[in-house]
C-alpha positions as CSV (number, residue, x, y, z in Angstrom):
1,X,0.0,0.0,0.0
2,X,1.7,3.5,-0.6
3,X,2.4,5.8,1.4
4,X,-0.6,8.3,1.3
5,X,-0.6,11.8,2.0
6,X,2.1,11.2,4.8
7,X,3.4,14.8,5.8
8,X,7.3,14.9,7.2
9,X,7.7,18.5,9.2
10,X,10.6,20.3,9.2
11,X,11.5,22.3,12.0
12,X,14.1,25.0,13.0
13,X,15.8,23.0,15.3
14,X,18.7,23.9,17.1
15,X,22.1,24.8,15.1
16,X,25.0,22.4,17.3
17,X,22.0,19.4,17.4
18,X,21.5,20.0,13.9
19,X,25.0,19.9,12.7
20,X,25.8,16.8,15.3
21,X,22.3,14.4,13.9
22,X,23.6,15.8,10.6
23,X,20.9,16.5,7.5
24,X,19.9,13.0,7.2
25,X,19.4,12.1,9.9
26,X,17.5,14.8,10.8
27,X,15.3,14.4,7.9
28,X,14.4,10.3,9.8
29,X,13.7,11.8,13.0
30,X,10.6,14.8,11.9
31,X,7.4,13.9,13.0
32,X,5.2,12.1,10.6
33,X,2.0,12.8,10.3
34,X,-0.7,10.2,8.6
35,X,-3.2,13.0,6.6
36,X,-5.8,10.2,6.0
37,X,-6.6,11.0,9.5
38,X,-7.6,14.3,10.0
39,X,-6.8,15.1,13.4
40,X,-9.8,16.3,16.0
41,X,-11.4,19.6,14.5
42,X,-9.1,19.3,11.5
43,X,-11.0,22.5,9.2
44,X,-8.8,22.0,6.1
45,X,-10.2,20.4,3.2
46,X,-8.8,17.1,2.1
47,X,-9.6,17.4,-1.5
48,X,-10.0,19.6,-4.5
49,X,-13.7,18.5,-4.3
50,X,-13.7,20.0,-0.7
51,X,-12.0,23.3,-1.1
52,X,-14.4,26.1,-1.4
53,X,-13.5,29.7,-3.6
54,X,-9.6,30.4,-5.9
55,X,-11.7,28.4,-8.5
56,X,-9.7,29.5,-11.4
57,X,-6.4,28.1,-9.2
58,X,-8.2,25.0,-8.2
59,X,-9.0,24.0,-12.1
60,X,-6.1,24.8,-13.3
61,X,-3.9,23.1,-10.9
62,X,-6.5,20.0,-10.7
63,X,-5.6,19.4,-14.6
64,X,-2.0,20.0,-14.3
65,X,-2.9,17.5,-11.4
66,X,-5.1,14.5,-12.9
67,X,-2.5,14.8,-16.5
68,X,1.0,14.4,-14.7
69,X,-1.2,11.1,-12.9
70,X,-2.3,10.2,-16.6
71,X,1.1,10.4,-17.6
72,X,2.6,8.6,-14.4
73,X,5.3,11.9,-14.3
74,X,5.5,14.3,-11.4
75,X,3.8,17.8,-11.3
76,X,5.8,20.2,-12.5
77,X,7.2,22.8,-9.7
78,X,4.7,25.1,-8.7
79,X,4.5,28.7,-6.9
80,X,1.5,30.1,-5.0
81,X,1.6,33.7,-3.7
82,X,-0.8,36.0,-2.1
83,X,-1.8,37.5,0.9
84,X,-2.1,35.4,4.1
85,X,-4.6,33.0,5.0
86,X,-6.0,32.4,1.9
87,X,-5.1,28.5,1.4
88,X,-1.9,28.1,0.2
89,X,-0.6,25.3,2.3
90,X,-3.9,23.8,2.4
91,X,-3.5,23.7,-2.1
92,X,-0.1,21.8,-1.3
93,X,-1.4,19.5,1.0
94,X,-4.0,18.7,-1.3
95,X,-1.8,18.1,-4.2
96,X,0.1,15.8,-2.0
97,X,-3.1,14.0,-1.4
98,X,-4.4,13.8,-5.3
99,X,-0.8,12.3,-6.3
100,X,-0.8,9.9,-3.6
101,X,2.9,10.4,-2.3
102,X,4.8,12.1,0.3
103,X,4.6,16.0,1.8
104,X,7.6,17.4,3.0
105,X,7.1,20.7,4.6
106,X,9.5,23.1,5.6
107,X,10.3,27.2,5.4
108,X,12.9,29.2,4.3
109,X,14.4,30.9,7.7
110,X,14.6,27.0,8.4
111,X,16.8,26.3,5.9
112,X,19.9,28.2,7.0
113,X,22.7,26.8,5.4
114,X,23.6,24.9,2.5
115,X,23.4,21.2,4.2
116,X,20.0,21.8,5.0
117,X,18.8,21.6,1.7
118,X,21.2,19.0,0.5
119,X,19.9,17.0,3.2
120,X,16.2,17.3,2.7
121,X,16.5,16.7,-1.2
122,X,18.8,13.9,-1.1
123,X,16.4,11.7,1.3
124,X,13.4,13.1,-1.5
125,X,11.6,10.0,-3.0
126,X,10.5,9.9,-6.4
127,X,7.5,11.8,-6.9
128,X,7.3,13.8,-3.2
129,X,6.1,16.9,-3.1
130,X,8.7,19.5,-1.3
131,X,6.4,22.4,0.4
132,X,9.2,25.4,1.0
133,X,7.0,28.1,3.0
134,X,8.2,31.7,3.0
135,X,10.2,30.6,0.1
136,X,11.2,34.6,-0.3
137,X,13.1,34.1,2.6
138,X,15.8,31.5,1.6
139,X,19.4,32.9,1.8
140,X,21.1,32.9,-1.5
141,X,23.2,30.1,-0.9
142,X,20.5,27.8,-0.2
143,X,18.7,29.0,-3.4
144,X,21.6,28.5,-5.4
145,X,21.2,24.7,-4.9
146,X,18.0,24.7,-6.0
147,X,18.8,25.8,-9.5
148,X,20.3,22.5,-11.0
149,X,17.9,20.7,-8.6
150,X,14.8,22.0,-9.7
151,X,15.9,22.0,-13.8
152,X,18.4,18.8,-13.8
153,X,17.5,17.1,-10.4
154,X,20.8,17.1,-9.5
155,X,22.9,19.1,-6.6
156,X,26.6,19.5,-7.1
157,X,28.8,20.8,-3.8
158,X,32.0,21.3,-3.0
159,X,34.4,19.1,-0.9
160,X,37.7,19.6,0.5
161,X,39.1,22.8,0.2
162,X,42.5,24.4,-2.2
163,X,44.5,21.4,-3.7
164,X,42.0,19.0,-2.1
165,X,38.7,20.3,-3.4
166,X,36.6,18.6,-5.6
167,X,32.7,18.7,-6.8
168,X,30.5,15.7,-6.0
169,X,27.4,15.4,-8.1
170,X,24.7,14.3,-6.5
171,X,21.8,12.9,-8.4
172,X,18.2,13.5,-7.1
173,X,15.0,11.6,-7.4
174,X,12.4,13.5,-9.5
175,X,10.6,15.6,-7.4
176,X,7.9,18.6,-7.3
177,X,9.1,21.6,-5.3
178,X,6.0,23.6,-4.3
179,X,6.9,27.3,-2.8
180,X,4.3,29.8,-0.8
181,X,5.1,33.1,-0.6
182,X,3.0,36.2,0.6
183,X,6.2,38.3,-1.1
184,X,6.2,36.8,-4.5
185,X,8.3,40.4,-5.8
186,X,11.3,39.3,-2.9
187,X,12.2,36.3,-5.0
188,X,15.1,36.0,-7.1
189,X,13.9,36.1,-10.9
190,X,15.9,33.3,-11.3
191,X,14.4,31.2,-8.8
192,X,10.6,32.2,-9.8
193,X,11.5,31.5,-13.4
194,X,12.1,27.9,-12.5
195,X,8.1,27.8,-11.4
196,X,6.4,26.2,-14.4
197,X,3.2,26.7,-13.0
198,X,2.5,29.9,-11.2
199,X,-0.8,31.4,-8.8
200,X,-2.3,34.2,-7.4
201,X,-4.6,33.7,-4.7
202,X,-7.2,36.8,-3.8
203,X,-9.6,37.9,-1.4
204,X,-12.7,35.4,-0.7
205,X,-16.0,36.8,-1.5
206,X,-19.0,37.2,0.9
207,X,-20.8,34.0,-0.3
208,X,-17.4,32.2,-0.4
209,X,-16.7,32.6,2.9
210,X,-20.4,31.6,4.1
211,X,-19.8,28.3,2.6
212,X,-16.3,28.2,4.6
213,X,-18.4,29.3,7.9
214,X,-21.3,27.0,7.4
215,X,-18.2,23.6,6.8
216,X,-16.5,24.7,9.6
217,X,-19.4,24.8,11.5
218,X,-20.7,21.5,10.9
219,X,-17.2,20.4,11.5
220,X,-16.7,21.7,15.5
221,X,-20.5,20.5,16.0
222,X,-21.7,24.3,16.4
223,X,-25.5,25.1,15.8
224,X,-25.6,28.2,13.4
225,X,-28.0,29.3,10.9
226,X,-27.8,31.2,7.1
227,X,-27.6,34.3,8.9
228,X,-25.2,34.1,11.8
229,X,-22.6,32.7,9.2
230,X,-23.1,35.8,7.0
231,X,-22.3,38.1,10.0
232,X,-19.2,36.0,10.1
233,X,-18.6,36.0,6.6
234,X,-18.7,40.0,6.0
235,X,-16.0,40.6,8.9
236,X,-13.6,37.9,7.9
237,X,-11.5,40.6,5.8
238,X,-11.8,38.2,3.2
239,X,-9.7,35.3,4.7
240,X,-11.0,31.9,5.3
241,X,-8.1,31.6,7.9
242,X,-9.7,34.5,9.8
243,X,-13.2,33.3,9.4
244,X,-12.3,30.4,10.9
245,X,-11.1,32.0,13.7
246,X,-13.7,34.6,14.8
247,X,-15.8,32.0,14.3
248,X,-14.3,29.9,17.2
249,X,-14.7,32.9,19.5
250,X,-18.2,33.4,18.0
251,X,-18.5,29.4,19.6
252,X,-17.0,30.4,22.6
253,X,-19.3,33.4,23.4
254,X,-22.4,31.6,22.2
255,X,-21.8,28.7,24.5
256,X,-21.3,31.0,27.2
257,X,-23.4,33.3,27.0
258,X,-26.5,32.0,24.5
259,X,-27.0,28.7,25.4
260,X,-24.7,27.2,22.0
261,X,-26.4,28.2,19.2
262,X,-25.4,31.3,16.8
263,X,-27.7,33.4,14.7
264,X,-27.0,36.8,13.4
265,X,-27.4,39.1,16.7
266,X,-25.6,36.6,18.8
267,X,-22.5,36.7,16.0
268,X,-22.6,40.6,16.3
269,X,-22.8,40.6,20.0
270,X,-19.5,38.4,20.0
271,X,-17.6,39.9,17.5
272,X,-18.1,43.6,19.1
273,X,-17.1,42.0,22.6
274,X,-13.5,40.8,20.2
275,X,-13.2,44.3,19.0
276,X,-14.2,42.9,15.3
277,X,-16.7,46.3,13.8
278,X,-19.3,45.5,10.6
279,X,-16.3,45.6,8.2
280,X,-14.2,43.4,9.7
281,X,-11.4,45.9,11.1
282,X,-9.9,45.3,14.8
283,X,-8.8,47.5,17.1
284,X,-5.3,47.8,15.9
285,X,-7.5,48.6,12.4
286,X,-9.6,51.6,14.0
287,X,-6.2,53.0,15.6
288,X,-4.2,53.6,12.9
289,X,-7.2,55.2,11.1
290,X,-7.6,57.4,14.3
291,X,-4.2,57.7,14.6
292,X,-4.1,59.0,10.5
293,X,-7.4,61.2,10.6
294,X,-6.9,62.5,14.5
295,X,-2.9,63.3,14.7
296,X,-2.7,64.4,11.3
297,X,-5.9,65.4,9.9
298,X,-5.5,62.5,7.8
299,X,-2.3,62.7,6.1
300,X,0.0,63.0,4.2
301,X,1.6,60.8,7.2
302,X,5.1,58.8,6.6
303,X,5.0,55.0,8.3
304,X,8.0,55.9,10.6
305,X,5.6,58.7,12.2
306,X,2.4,56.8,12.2
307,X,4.1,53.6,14.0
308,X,5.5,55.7,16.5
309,X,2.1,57.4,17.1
310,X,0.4,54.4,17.4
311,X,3.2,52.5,19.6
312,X,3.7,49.8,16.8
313,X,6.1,48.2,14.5
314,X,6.6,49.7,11.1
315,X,6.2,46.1,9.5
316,X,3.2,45.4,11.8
317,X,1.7,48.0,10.1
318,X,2.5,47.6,6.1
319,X,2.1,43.6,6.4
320,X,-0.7,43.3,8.7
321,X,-2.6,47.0,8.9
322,X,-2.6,48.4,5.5
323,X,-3.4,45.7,2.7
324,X,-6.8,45.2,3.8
325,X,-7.3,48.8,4.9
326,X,-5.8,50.0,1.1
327,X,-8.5,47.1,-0.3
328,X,-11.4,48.8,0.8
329,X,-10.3,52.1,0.2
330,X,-9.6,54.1,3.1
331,X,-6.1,54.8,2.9
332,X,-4.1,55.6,-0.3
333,X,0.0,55.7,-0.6
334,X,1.2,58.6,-2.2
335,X,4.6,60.4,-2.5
336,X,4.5,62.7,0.2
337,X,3.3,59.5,2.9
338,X,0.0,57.9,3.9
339,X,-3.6,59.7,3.3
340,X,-6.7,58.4,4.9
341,X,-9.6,58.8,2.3
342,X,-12.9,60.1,3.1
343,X,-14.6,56.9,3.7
344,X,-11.5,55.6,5.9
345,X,-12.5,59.2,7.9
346,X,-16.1,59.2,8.5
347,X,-15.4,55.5,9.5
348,X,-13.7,57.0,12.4
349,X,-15.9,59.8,12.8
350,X,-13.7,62.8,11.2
351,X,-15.3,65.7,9.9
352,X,-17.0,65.4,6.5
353,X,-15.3,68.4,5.6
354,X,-11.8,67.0,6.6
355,X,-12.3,63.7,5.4
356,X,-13.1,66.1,1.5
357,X,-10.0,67.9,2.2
358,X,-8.0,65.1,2.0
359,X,-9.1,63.7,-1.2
360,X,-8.8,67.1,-2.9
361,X,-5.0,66.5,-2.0
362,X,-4.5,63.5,-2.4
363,X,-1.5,61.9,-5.0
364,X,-1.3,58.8,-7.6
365,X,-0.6,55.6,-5.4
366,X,2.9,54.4,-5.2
C-alpha cells in the first residue's frame, strides 16, 4: 500500500543538534504525520472537491494534477503567492493527497545553510512533493542549490578545500518543489522563473466565505443558521483563515453566553465583545485610522511617524494593517506618505469636511 498523503515536518531545530544528527538524519527523526486521518477539529479540506473559492487556481492546478497522474510523471514545480490565510498550504497539501505520495514541509528561515537543503533533497523519494513556505526568505546560498535541482535534479557541492577540493554530483529523485510566498516580488527572478506553473490567490467573496463558515461549523459541532454565518462572513477581511477564527470565538461566546447556538445578533454581539466592527477591522485597524485622521488630519503621514504614534512596528503596520485597509479604500499611498480617504475618515468619525479635504489632495498611489 503506498504511502498516502504522509506529511514529514521540518523544523528549526537547534544549530549544534543539527550539525551533530547531521541533514539526514534529521530528515528520519521529523514527525510524521498520517493525513488520511484528520486530526480532531481538523478544518482544512482534504480534497479539491472539498476546497471552497480560488476556483480558477483550483482548475487549473487540478488538470496540471489528474495529466501528470495520466502520464505517471511528477507535477511540475509550482508557486503560490498572495496574501495570508488564503489557502496556500492547504492547495499543497491537497496536491500531495491527489498524487498519492509524500509532503515534505519546511520554510525558508529554516533552511539556514547549504546542508539543510542538501539533506532534505537527497532523502526526496521519487515523486514527493517539497512544500518550502516563505520561500522569499531563503538565503542565496540555499537558493543556489535549488537551480540545477529543480531544472536537472541534481545538486553539485563542493568538498575539500584548495589542492583537495573537488565537486560531488549528487543525483536527485524527480521531485515537485512547491513554494508559498506572501512576497512573491522578494524572490530572485531566477528562482521564480524555474516555477512552471504559477498562482495568485485573492480575497474570498462574501458567499465564499459563508460556505467556509457554514463547513467549519458542521465540523466543531456548532448550531448556526444562514444568517449568523453571514455576519461571520462579511467581517472575515476576506480570509477563510480568519473566518475560521472569529468563528471559534463566535462558539465560545455563544456557549457562554446564549445557550450554543449562533444566529445573526448573537455573532454581532460576539464579535463587538473581540473588537471585530461591521467591516471586519480590529482594534489595531480603528487606531491607525484614528491615529491618521486625529494626529494628522489625515495625512499625508510617513509609516515611521504613524508607527510611533500608534506605539507599533513599522512592519506590523504595512504587512498586517494596510493591505486590507488600502482594499477597501480608506487609505491611499502617495509620495509625500500615507492619506486616509474620506470613507477611511467618517469610518472613524472625522469631519466630513476633513475627510473632502483630504481627497482634494490626495497623490497617484505608489
Amino acid at each position: 500500500m503506498p504511502d498516502s498523503g504522509r506529511e514529514r515536518i521540518v523544523t528549526g531545530a537547534d544549530d549544534e543538534a543539527r550539525a551533530e544528527r547531521g541533514a539526514a538524519e534529521m530528515l528520519s527523526e521529523r514527525a510524521s504525520i498520517n493525513s488520511e486521518a484528520p486530526g480532531m477539529n481538523d478544518l482544512r479540506p482534504r480534497r479539491f472537491t472539498e476546497y471552497i473559492g480560488q476556483r480558477q487556481v483550483v482548475n487549473s492546478i487540478q488538470i496540471a494534477v489528474e495529466a501528470a497522474k495520466h502520464r505517471g510523471d511528477t507535477l511540475d514545480h509550482a508557486l503560490f503567492h498572495g496574501p495570508p490565510g488564503l489557502g496556500k498550504t492547504t492547495i499543497s497539501q491537497i496536491i500531495a493527497r491527489e498524487m498519492d505520495t509524500t509532503l515534505v514541509h519546511t520554510s525558508g528561515p529554516a533552511l539556514e545553510r547549504p546542508a539543510d537543503v542538501v539533506g532534505i533533497l537527497s532523502n526526496q523519494k521519487h515523486g514527493d512533493v517539497l512544500f518550502i513556505d516563505e520561500i522569499h526568505r531563503l538565503s542565496h546560498a540555499v537558493e543556489e542549490y535549488l537551480y540545477s535541482a529543480m531544472e536537472d535534479y541534481r545538486v553539485d557541492f563542493i568538498t575539500g578545500s584548495g589542492a583537495f577540493a573537488k565537486t560531488i554530483n549528487l543525483p536527485l529523485q524527480k521531485f515537485t518543489l512547491i513554494g508559498s510566498t506572501t512576497r512573491a516580488g522578494m524572490l530572485s527572478p531566477p528562482l521564480r522563473e524555474r516555477f512552471a506553473l504559477t498562482y495568485h490567490l485573492d480575497y474570498y467573496s462574501v458567499e465564499e466565505l459563508t460556505h467556509v463558515v457554514t463547513r467549519s461549523a458542521s465540523i466543531l459541532s456548532v448550531a448556526i443558521d444562514q444568517p449568523g454565518a453571514n455576519v461571520i462572513a462579511s467581517r472575515s477581511r476576506g480570509t477563510p483563515r480568519i473566518a475560521n477564527n472569529l468563528l471559534r470565538r463566535v462558539r465560545d461566546y455563544a456557549q457562554v453566553r446564549r445557550e450554543g447556538k449562533i444566529d445573526d445578533a448573537v455573532a454581532a454581539e460576539a464579535l463587538h465583545v473581540e473588537g471585530v466592527d461591521e467591516l471586519g477591522l480590529d482594534r489595531l485597524d480603528r487606531l491607525y485610522l484614528e491615529t491618521l485622521a486625529r494626529n494628522y488630519g489625515g495625512g499625508p503621514a510617513g509609516i515611521n511617524a504613524l508607527a510611533a504614534s500608534a506605539n507599533e512596528e513599522v512592519q506590523t503596520l504595512e504587512d498586517v494593517v494596510e493591505p486590507f485597509l488600502l482594499k477597501i479604500g480608506f487609505i491611499m499611498r502617495t509620495p509625500q506618505g500615507r492619506r486616509a480617504t474620506s470613507s477611511g475618515m467618517l469610518h472613524v468619525g472625522a469631519p466630513l469636511s476633513a475627510a473632502r479635504a483630504t481627497d482634494a489632495g490626495q497623490g497617484p498611489l505608489i
